[in-house]
C-alpha positions in Angstrom: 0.0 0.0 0.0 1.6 3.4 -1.3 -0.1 5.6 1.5 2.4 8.8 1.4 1.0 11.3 -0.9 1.9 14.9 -0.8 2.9 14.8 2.7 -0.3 13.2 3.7 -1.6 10.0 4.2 -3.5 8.8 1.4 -6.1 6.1 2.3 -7.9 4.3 0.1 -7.3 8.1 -1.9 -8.6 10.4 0.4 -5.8 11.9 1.9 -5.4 12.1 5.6 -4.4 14.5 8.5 -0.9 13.2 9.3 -1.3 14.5 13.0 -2.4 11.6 15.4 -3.5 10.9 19.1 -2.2 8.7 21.0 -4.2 7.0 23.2 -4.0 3.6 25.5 -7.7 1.7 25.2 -6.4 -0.4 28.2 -5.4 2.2 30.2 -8.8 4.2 30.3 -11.4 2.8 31.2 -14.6 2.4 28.6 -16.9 4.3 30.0 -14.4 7.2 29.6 -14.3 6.6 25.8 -16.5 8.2 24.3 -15.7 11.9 26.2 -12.2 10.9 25.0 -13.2 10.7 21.4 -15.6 14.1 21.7 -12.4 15.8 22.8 -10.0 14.1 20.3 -12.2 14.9 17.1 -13.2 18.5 18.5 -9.1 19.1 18.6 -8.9 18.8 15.0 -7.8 15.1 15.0 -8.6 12.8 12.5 -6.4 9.8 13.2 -5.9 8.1 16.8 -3.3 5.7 17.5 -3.1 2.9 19.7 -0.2 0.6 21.4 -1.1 -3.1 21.5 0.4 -4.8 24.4 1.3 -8.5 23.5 1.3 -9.6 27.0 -1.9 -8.5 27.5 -3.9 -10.1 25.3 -2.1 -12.9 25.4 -3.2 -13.1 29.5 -2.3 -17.7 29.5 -0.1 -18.8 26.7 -1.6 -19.9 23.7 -5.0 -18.3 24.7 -5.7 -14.7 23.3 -8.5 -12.1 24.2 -9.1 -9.2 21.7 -13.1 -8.8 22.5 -12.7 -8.4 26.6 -14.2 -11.7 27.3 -12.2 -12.3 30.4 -11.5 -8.9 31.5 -12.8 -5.6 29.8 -9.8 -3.4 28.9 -8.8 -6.3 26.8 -11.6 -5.3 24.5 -9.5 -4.1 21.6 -12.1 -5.0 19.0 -14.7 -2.6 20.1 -12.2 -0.1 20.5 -11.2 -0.3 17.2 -15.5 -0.5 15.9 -15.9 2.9 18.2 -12.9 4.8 16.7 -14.4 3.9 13.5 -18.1 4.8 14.2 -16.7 8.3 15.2 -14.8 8.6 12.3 -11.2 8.0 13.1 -8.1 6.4 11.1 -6.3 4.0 13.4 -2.4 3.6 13.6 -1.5 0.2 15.6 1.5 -0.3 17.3 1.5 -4.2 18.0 5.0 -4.3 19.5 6.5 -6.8 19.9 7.9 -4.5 22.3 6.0 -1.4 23.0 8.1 0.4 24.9 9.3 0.5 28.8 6.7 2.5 29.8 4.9 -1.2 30.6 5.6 -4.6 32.1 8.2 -6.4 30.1 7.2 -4.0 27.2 4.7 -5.6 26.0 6.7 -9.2 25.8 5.0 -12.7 27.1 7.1 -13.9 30.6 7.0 -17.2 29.1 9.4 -16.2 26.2 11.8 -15.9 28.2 11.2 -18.7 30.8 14.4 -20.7 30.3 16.1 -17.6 28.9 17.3 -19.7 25.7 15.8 -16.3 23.9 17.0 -14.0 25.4 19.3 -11.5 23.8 23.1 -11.6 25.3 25.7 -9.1 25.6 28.9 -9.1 25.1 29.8 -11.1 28.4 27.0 -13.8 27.4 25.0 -13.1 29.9 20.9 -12.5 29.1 20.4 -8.4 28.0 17.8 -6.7 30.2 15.5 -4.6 28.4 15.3 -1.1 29.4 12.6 -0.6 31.9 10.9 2.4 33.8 8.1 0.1 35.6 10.6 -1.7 37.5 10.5 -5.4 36.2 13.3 -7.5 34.9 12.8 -8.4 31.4 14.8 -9.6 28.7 15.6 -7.7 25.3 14.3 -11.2 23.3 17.2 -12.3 20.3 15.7 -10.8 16.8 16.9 -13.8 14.9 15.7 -17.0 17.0 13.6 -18.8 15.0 11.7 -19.4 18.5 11.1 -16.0 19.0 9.9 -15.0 15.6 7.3 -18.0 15.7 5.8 -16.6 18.8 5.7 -13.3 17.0 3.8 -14.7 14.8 1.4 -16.4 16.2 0.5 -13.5 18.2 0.6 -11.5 15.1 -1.8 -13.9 13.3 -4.5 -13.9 16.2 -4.4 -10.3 16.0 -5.1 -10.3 12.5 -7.5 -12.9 12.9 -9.1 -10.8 15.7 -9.6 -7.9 14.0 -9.2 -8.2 10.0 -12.9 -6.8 9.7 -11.0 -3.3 11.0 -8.0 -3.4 8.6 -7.7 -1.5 5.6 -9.3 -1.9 2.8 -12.5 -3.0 4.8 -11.4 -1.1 8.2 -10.4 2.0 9.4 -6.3 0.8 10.6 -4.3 1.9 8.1 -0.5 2.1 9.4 0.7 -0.7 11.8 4.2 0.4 13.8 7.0 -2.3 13.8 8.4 -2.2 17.2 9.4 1.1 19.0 12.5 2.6 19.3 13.8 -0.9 18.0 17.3 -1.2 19.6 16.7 -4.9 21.4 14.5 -2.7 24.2 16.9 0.1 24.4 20.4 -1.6 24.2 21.8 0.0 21.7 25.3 0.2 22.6 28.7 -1.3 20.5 28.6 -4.0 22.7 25.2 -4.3 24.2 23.6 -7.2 21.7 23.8 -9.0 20.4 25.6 -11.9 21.4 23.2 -15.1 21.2 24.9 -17.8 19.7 22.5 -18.1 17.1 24.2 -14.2 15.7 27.9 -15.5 16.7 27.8 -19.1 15.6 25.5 -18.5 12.1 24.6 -15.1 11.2 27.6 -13.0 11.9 29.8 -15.5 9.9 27.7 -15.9 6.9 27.6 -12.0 7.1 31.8 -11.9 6.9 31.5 -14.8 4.3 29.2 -12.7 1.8 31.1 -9.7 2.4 34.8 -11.1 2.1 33.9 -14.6 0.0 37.2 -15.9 1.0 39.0 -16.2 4.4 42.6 -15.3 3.2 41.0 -11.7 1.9 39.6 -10.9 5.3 42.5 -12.4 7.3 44.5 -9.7 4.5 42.1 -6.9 5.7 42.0 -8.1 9.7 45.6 -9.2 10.0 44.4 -12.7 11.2 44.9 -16.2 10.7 41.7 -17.5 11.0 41.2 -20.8 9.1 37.5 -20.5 8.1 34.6 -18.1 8.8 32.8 -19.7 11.6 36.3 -19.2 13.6 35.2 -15.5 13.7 33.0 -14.1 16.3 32.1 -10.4 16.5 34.3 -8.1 18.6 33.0 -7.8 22.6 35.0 -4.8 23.5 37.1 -2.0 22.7 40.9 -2.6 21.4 42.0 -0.2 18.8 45.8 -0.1 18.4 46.2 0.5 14.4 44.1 1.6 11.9 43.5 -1.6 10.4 41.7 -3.0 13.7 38.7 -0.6 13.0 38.0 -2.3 9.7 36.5 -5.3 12.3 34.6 -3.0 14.5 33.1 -1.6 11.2 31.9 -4.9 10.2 30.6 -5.5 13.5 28.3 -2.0 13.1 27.2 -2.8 9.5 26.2 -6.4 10.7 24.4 -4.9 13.3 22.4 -2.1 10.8 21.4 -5.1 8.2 20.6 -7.5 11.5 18.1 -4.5 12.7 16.9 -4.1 9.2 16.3 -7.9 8.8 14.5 -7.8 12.1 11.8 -5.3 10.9 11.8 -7.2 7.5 10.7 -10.1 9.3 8.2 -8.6 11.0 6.3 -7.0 7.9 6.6 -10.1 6.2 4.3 -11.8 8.8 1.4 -9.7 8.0 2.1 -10.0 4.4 2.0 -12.9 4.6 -1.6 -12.8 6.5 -2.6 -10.6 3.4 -2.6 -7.8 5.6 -2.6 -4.5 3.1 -1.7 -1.4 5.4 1.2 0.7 5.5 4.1 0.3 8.3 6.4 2.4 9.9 9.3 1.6 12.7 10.6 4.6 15.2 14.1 4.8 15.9 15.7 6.0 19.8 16.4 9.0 20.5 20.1 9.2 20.4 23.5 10.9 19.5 24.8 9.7 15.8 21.8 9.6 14.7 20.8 6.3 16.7 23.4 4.0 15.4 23.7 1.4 14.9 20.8 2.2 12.3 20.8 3.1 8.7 18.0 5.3 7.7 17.7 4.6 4.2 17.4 0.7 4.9 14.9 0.8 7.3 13.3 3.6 5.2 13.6 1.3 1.9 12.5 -2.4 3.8 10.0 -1.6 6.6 8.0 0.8 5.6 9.4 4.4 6.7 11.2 6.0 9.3 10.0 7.5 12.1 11.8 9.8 14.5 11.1 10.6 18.2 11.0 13.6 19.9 10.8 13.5 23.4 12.8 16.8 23.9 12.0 20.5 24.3 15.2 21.6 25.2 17.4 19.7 22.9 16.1 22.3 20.2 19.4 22.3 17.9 19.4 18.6 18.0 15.5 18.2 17.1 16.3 20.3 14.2 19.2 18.3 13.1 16.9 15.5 13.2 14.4 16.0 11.5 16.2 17.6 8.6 17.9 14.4 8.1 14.4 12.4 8.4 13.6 15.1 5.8 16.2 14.2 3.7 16.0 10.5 3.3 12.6 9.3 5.0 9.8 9.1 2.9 8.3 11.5 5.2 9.5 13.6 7.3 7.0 12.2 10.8 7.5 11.8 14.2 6.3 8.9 15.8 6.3 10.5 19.0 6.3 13.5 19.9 6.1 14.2 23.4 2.8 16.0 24.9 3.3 15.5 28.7 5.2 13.6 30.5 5.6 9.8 31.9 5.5 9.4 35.7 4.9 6.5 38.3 3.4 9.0 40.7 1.8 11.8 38.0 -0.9 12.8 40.7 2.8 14.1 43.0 4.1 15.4 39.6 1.6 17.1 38.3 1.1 19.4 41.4 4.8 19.4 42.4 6.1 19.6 38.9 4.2 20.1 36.1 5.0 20.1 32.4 5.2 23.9 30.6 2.6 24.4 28.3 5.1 27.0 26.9 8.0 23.9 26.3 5.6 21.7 24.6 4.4 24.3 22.2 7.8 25.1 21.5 8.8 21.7 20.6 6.0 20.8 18.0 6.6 24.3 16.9 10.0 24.3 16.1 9.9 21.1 14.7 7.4 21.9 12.1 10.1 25.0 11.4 12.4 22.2 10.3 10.3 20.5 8.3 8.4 18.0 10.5 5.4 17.2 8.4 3.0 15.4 10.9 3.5 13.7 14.8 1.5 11.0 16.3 1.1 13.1 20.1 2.6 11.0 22.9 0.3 10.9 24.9 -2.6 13.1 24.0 -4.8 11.5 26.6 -3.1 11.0 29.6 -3.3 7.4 31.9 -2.5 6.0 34.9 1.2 6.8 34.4 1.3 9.6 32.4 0.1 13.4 32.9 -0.1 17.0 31.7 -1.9 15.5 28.5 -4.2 17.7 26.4 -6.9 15.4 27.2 -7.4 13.8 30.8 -8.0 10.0 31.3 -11.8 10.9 32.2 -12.2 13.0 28.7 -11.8 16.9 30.0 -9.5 19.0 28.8 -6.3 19.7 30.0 -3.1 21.2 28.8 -2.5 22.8 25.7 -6.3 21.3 24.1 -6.5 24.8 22.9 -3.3 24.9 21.3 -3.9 22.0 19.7 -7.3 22.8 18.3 -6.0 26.1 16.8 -2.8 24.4 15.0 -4.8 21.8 13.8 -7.3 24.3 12.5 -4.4 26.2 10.7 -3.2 23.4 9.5 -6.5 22.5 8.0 -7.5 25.7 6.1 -4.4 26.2 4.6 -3.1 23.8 2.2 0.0 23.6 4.7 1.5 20.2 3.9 1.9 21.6 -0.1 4.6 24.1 0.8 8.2 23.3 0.6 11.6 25.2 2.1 13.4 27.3 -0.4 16.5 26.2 0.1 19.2 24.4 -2.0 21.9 23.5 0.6 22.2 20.1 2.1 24.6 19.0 4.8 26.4 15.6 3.9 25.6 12.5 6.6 28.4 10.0 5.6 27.6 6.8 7.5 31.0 5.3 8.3 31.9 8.3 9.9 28.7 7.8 11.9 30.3 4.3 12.9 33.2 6.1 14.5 31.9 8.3 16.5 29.3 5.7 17.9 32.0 2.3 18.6 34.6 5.8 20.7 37.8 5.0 20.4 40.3 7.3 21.6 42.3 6.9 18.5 43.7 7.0 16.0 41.1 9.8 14.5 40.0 11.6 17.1 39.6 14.3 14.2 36.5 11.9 12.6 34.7 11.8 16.3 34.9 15.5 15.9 33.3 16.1 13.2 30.6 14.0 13.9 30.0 14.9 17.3 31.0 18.5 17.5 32.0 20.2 14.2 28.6 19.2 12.0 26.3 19.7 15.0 27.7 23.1 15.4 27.8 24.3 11.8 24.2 23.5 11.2 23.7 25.5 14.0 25.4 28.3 12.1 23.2 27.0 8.9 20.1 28.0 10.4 21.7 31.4 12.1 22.7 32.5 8.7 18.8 31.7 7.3 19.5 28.3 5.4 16.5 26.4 5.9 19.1 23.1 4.7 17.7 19.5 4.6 20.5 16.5 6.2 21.1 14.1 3.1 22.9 10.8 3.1 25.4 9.3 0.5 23.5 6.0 1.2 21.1 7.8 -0.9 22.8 9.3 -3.7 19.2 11.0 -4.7 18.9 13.3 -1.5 22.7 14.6 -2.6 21.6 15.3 -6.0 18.3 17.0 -5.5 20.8 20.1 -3.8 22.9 22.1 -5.9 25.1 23.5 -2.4 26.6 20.3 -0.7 28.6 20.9 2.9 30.3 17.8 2.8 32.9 16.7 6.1 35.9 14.7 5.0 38.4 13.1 7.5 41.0 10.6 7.7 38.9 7.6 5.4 36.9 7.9 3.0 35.6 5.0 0.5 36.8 5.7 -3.3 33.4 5.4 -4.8 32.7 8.4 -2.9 35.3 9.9 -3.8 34.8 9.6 -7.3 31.1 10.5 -6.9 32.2 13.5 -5.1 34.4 14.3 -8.4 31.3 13.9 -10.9 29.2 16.0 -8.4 31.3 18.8 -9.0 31.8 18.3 -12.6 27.9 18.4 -13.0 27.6 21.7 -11.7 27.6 20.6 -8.3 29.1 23.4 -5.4 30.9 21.4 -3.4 32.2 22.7 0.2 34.6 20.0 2.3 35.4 20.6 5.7 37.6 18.4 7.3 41.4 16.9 6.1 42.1 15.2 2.6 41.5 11.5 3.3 44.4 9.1 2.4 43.1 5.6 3.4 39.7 4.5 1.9 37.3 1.9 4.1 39.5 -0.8 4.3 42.0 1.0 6.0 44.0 1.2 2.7 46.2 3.9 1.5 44.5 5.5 -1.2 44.7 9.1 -2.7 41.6 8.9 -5.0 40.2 11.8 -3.5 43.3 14.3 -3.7 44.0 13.3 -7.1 40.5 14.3 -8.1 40.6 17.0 -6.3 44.3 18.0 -7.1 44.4 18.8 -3.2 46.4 17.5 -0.1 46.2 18.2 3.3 48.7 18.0 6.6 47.4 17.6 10.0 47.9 20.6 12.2 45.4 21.2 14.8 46.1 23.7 16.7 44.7 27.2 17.2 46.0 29.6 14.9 45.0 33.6 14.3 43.4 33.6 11.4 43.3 36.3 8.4 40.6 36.8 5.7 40.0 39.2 3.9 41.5 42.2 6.3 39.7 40.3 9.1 41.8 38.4 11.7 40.0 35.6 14.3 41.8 32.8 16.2 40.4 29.5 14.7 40.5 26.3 15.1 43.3 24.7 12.1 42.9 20.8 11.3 45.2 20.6 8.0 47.2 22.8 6.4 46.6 22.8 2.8 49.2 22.0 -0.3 47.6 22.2 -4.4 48.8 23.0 -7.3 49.4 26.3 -8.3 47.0 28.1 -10.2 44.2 25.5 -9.8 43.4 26.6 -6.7 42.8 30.4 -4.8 43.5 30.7 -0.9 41.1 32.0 1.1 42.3 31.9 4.8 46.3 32.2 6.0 47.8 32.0 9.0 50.5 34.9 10.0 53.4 32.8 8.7 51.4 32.1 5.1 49.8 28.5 5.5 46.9 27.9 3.7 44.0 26.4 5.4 41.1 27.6 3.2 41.0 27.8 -0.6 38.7 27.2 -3.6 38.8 25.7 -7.1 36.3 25.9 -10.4 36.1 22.1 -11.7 33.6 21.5 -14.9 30.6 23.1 -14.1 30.8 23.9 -10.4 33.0 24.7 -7.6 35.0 23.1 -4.9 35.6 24.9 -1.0 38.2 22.7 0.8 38.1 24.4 4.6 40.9 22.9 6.6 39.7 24.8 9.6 36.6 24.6 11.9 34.2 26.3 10.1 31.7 26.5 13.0 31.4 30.0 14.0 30.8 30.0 17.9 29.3 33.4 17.4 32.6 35.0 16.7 31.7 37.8 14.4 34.5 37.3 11.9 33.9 33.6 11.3 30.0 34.7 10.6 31.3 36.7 8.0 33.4 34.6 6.2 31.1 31.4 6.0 28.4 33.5 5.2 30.4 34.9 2.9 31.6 31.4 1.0 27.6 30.8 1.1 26.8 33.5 -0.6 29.8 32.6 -3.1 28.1 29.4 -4.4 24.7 30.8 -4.5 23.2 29.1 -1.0 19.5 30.1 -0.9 18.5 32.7 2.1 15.0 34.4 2.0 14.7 35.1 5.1 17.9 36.1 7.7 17.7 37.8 11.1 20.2 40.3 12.4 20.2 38.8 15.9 22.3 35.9 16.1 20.3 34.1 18.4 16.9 34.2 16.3 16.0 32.0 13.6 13.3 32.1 11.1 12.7 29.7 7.9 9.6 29.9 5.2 7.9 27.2 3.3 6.1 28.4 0.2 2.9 26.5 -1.3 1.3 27.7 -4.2 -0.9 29.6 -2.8 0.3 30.7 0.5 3.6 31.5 2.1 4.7 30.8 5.4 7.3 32.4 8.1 8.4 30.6 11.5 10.3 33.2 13.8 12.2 30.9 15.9 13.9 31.6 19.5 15.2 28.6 21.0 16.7 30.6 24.0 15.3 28.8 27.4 16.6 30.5 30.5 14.4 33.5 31.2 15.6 34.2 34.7 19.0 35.2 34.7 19.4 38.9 35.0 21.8 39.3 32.1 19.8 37.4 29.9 16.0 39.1 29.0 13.0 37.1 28.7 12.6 39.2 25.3 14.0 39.5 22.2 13.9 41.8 19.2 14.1 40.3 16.1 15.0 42.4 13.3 13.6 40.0 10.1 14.6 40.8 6.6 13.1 38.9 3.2 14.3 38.3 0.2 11.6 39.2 -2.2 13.2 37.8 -5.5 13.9 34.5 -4.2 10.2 34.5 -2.2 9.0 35.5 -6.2 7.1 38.6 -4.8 6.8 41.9 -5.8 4.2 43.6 -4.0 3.8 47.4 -2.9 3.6 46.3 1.1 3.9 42.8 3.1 1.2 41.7 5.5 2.1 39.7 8.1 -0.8 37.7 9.7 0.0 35.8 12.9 -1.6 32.3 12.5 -2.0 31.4 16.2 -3.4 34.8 17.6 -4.5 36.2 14.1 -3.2 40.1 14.9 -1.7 41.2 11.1 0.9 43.6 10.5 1.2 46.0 7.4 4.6 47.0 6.4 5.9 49.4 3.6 8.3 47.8 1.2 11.3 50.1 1.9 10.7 48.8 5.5 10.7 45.1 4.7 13.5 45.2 2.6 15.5 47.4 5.8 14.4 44.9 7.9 11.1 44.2 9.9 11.1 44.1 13.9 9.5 41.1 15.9 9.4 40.9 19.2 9.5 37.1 20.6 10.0 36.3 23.7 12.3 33.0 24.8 11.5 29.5 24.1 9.0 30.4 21.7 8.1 30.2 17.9 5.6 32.1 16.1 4.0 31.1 13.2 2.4 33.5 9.9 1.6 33.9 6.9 3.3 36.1 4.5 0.8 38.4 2.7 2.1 40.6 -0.2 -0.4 43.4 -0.9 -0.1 45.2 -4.3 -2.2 48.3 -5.9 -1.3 50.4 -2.6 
C-alpha cells in the first residue's frame, strides 16, 4: 500500500491529517471513551493511534482475548469499531515491544522462561530490556527462529481478531513495527547481540558474503583465522592500528542489516496474513543519529522512518533530526512526539512539577520549522502513568487542548503540507563516519569523532543562524545529494573511493561542493589511497592547533585541522595564517566549484567567522529568503502555491537570569526575489493569535522588527499586498 501522498496520508485516496493521538484503550477505562473521542475529534484530529500490548492479550499462553471476554480493557475489538463509528483512522503499534513504559514492554514472561531467547551481551549473559516500571525483562534475540514463531502467532491472532477493522475494509491503516527498535533500548557497540545463534551463524555468513574468501579478510583483519565460523564479533574495545577498526566496522554494518532484517521479518508476517496497510518503525532517540541504524534501509525495507521527539530543550538537536528524516525518509514524521510527560506517581508530579505548556508548544513548533510534516502526540490523553496531557483519562480538557485545536485548524485551512523550504543547501551524513563516532575510540582519529559529534552539530547551527532552511542528506542515498545544488560535505582521515569519485562527478555536474575536514588518504578498508586528492588536485597536513586567522582584512583565532598543499594556479587561498599556511581555498572544476576548509568552520558566534562562512555561502549561491540580524533568532519559510509561510524561531530557554532578557527583538529581513514577490507592502498575519501587521516595502527590505519572547516560535503567513 503506497499511502504517502503529498505529505499526507493517502487512504484508500482520500488523503489524511498526518497529526495523530495517541491513546491507551487499556489504560482508560470504557466508560471514559467516548468523552475521549468528543475531545480528540473536537481538537482537530482525525487519526488516533493505539499501542497493542502482547502480554496483555495474550493473559495464558496460547490463549488470546481481543473482544474483553475475560477482562474488559482487553476489548480491543470494540475499540477499534468505536474509533471507526466516530470517524477515526487508526495507527496500531502491536510491538512486539512497546516500549518501557509497561511490564516487560509488551513481551510474554514465558518467552523468556528458560532464557534460551534472550538476547546476550557481550559477556554472554541475558540483556535486560530497558525498563521504567521496574521489572526485569529480557531484550528477546531478533533472529531465533523461536522468537519470531511466537511473534507470529500472536501476530496472526491479531489479524484474525480484527481483519474486519483493517484497511481496505477497516479503518487501521499504518501498523508500527516495534518502537525505538534497539533490542529494548540496548543499543550500545557492545550491548547485543551476542546469542549464539548471531555469533555461531549469522555473523559468519555476514563476513562470508562480504569477504567470499577467508585469506581476503585475514589480509584486511591481520588474522589467521582458518574459516569463517572461527570468527565471532568483537565484545570490546581494542584499537591499536588503523586496520583494527575495519572489524569494528563490520561489527556495526552487521548490526544495521541484522536490525533491518528484524523489521523485514516482521512485515513479512502480516504480508504474509494478506494484511494491506502501511508500516512504519521509530528509531531511539540518540546521539549519531541512533546508530547502529541506517536510515535509508529501514526507510527502503520496513516501511518508513520515524523519529522521536521526546525533547523541548534539545532544540538544535531536534532540528538536526528531523532535517535528516527530511532528507532521506519518505516523510518527514515523528512517531512521538512528546505532549506530557511519563510518571509513576503523576498525581505528586503534576502538582509538584508540572510540564510547561510553553515547552511543549515550543517543541511541536520548532519542529514543524524544520520540516516535521506530521506527529503521532505522545500521549494526548493522559493514563494512569502519564500526565499534563491535552486530554485527561476521564475525557476533560487539560493542557494545551487549545493549542492543539488552533494548529490543527491552521493546518486545516491552509493547504500547509503543499509548501516546501526554499533552500538548496544540504549538509552531507556520511555513514562510516557515523560508525566512528558511535563504537569511541580514543584513537587514532580523534579528528573523525569531531566532526561528527561536535563540528557538523555546530555548523548547522550556524546554517540556520545565517537563514539556510538546509535539509540533512545521506550518500547512502545518492538521490537526496543530487536534488541540492550546495553540498557541505565533512571529510576526515577515510573515505571510501566510490565516494570519492562520486564527489568528483558532483562537481563536474555543476555541483558546489564545500569539504570541511582533512584530505583523506586511506579508503574503508583501511587502505592507502589518494583517490580523492587526485581528483581534487588537493592534499592536506594535520595541524590542529589554534592559529589567528586572516581573511580578507579580518583576523580571528580559529581552530586549524590541516594545512593545505595544491597545485598552483588551480586553486585560490582563502584563509592564512601569520606565517602564510593555507587552510582555506577554492577551485572551479567543470561546471561547479569546490571549497576545501581545513579549519573549523563553526562560527561559535565569533563575528569574523560569521562573516566569512556567510560569505563562501553567498559565493556558491546558497538560498537565504529570510535572515535575522540577531544571532540568536531564527526564522525559515515554506512556500505553497498559494500561501507562504514564516516561522520566527527563538530557542533561548533561561528567562531568569538577570543578564539574559525574557525578550527579544528580532529584526527580520526577506528576500523578495527568491520569495518570487513583488508587492507594494507585506502583510504579516499571525496564524495562532490572528493580529496582522502591514509593512511598507522600503521597511521590509530594511528589515522588519518582531518581538518574541524565549523559548517560543511564532508562526504566519506572508501576505504581499499590491495596488497600494
Amino acid at each position: 500500500m503506497d499511502f504517502i501522498h503529498n505529505n499526507l496520508f493517502r487512504v484508500g485516496g482520500l488523503d489524511v491529517f498526518p497529526n495523530s493521538a495517541e491513546m491507551h484503550y487499556w489504560r482508560v477505562e470504557r466508560k471514559y471513551w467516548p468523552f475521549c473521542f468528543k475531545e480528540i475529534k473536537d481538537a482537530g484530529f482525525k487519526v488516533i493511534s493505539a499501542c497493542v500490548p502482547w502480554n496483555l492479550h495474550e493473559h495464558v499462553q496460547g490463549e488470546f482475548d481481543f473482544t474483553g471476554a475475560t477482562e474488559p480493557r482487553r476489548d480491543l475489538l470494540t475499540f477499534l469499531k468505536e474509533c471507526r463509528q466516530v470517524g477515526f483512522r487508526v495507527i496500531l503499534k502491536p510491538g512486539p515491544w512497546i516500549g518501557p513504559d509497561w511490564q516487560q514492554g509488551g513481551l510474554p514472561e514465558y518467552i523468556f522462561a528458560d532464557g534460551s531467547l534472550a538476547a546476550r551481551g557481550a559477556d554472554g549473559q541475558p540483556l535486560h530490556a530497558v525498563s521504567r516500571v521496574g521489572d526485569k525483562s529480557f531484550a528477546p534475540c531478533y533472529a531465533h527462529p523461536e522468537f519470531i514463531k511466537h511473534v507470529k502467532r500472536y501476530f496472526t491472532a491479531l489479524v484474525d481478531a480484527i481483519r474486519d477493522q483493517l484497511f481496505p475494509n477497516g479503518n487501521v491503516f499504518l501498523i508500527q513495527l516495534d518502537d525505538e527498535v534497539s533490542h529494548c533500548l540496548n543499543g550500545k557497540p557492545f550491548s547485543a547481540d551476542y546469542h549464539e545463534v548471531v555469533t555461531q551463524n549469522l555473523y559468519p555468513q555476514y563476513l562470508r558474503a562480504k569477504y567470499k574468501e577467508i585469506e581476503k579478510l585475514n589480509s584486511i583483519y591481520l588474522t589467521d583465522y582458518k574459516d569463517f565460523p572461527e570468527c565471532s564479533p568483537p565484545q570490546k574495545l581494542e584499537v591499536k592500528t588503523d586496520r583494527d577498526l575495519t572489524k569494528y566496522f563490520d561489527w556495526v554494518d552487521f548490526k544495521e542489516k541484522y536490525i533491518a532484517t528484524y523489521l523485514v521479518q516482521l512485515r513479512k508476517i502480516f504480508t504474509e496474513l494478506k494484511v494491506d496497510v502501511g508500516f512504519c518503525t521509530s528509531l531511539p532517540w540518540d546521539t549519531d543519529f541512533s546508530a547502529p541504524a541506517n536510515w535509508p534501509m529501514l526507510d527502503k525495507y520496513a516501511g518508513f522512518i520515524g523519529l522521536q521527539a521526546h525533547h523541548p530543550h534539545a532544540y538544535y538537536e531536534v532540528q538536526r533530526y528531523v532535517r535528516y528524516a527530511a532528507g532521506v525518509s519518505k516523510m518527514a514524521w515523528a512517531t512521538g512526539l512528546k505532549a506530557g510527560a511519563w510518571s509513576d506517581a503523576p498525581d505528586s508530579m503534576r502538582r509538584f512539577h508540572p510540564v510547561p505548556e510553553k515547552a511543549q508548544q515550543f517543541l511541536q513548533l520548532s519542529a514543524m520549522a524544520a520540516g516535521l510534516r506530521g506527529a503521532n502526540l505522545q500521549m494526548l490523553v493522559e493514563h494512569d502513568q502519564w500526565y499534563d496531557s491535552p486530554i485527561t483519562f476521564d475525557g476533560r480538557r487539560g493542557k494545551n487542548w487549545d493549542f492543539h485545536k488552533k494548529l490543527n485548524e491552521v493546518l486545516n485551512d491552509f493547504d500547509y503540507f503543499e509548501a516546501e523550504k526554499i533552500n538548496n543547501t544540504a549538509v552531507v551524513h556520511y555513514l562510516p563516519y557515523t560508525r566512528y563516532s558511535y563504537i569511541d575510540p580514543e584513537k587514532p582519529f580523534d579528528h573523525v569523532k569531531d566532526l561528527s559529534r561536535r563540528i557538523l552539530p555546530e555548523l548547522c547551527i550556524d546554517l540556520g543562524r545565517l537563514g539556510l532552511d538546509y535539509t540533512v542528506v545521506d550518500t547512502a542515498l545518492p538521490e537526496s545529494l543530487e536534488k541540492h545544488s550546495v553540498l557541505v560535505i565533512p571529510v576526515g582521515d577515510y573515505l571510501d573511493d566510490a565516494v570519492a569519485k562520486y564527489y568528483e562527478q558532483l562537481a563536474i555536474k555543476g555541483k558546489h561542493l564545500i569539504f570541511y575536514g582533512i584530505t583523506p588518504t586511506l579508503d574503508l578498508l583501511m587502505r592507502k589511497s589518494q583517490v580523492f586528492s587526485n581528483a581534487f588536485g588537493l592534499r592536506s597536513a594535520h595541524h590542529i592547533l589554534v592559529e589567528q586567522l586572516s581573511w580578507n582584512g579580518l583576523a580571528f583565532p580559529g581552530l586549524t585541522l590541516g594545512k593545505l598543499k595544491y597545485e598552483e594556479g588551480a586553486w585560490l587561498p582563502l584563509l592564512k595564517d601569520d606565517r602564510g599556511n593555507v587552510y582555506a581555498a577554492k577551485r572551479q572544476m567543470g561546471e561547479g566549484t569546490v571549497h576545501f576548509l581545513g579549519y573549523d568552520p563553526s562560527t561559535g558566534l565569533v563575528p569574523q567567522k560569521r562573516l566569512l562562512l556567510s560569505a563562501i555561502l553567498d559565493d556558491v549561491g546558497a538560498q537565504r529568503p529570510v535572515q535575522v540580524a540577531e544571532p540568536m533568532v531564527e526564522a525559515f519559510v515554506k512556500k505553497s502555491a498559494k500561501h507562504t509561510f514564516l516561522f520566527l524561531v527563538n530557542p533561548e530557554e533561561n528567562e531568569h537570569e538577570a543578564y539574559r532578557p525574557a525578550m527579544q527583538v528580532a529584526t527580520l529581513s526577506l528576500d523578495l526575489k527568491l520569495l518570487n514577490m513583488h508587492p507594494d507592502s507585506i502583510t504579516f498575519v499571525n496564524l495562532l493569535t490572528g493580529v496582522k501587521r502591514s509593512e511598507p516595502l522600503s521597511t521590509v527590505r530594511s528589515g522588519v522588527q518582531f518581538p518574541i519572547e524565549n523559548q517560543t516560535v511564532q508562526m504566519f503567513e506572508i501576505v504581499p499586498d499590491y495596488g497600494r
